[in-house]
C-alpha positions in Angstrom: 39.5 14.2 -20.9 36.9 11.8 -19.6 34.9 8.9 -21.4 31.5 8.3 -19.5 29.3 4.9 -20.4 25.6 5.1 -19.8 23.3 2.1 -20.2 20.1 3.4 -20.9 17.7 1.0 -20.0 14.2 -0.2 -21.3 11.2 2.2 -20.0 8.5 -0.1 -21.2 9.8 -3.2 -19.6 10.8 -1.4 -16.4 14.9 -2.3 -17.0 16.9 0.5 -14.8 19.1 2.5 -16.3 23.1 2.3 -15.9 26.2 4.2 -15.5 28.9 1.9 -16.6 32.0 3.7 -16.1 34.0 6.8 -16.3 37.2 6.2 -18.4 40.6 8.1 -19.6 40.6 7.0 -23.0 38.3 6.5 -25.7 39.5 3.3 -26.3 38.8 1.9 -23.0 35.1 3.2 -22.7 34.8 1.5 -26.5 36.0 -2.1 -25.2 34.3 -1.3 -21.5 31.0 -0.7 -23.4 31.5 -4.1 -25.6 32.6 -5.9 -22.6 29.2 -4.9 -20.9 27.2 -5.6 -24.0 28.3 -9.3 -23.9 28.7 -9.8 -19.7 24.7 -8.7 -20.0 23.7 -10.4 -23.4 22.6 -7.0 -24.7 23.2 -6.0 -28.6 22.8 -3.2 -30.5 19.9 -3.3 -31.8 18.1 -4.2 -28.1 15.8 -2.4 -26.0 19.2 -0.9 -23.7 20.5 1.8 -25.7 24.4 2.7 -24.5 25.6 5.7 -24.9 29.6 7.4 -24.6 29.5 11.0 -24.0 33.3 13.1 -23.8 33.9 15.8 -20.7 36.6 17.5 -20.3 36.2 18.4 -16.4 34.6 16.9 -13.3 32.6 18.3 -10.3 30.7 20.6 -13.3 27.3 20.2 -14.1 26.9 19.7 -18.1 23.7 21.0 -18.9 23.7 20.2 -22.9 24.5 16.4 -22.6 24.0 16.0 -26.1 26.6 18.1 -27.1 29.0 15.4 -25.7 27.5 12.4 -27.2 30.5 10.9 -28.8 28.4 7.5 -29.9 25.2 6.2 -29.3 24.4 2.5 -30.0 21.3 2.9 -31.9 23.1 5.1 -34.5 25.6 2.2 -35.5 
């Protein structure tokens, strides 16, 4: 099982968007996610929205992203 953290960034004020990291636990993408929030002064109610999604396989193309969406910072 995989945890993957995506920044998405700001398309009206041009901020890029981010892959975080790709984690074995939930746990760790949680506190990787938090850890990136404060590093980059970014909260969750911001213009960055992050996003964890859950794969269970590599070098596969996941066509339905939303159906992994595990937590998205704009829903807390």
């Amino acid at each position: 099982m995989y945890f993957v953290v995506v920044d998405i960034g700001c398309s009206d004020c041009g901020e890029s968007s981010n892959l975080v990291g790709i984690f074995t636990t939930e746990e760790n993408a949680r506190n990787a996610m938090h850890n990136y929030m404060k590093d980059n002064h970014l909260t969750m109610d911001g213009d960055h929205e992050l996003l964890i999604f859950k794969l269970e396989e590599l070098n596969r193309v996941h066509n339905n992203s939303y159906d992994h969406l595990i937590f998205s910072s704009q829903d807390s």
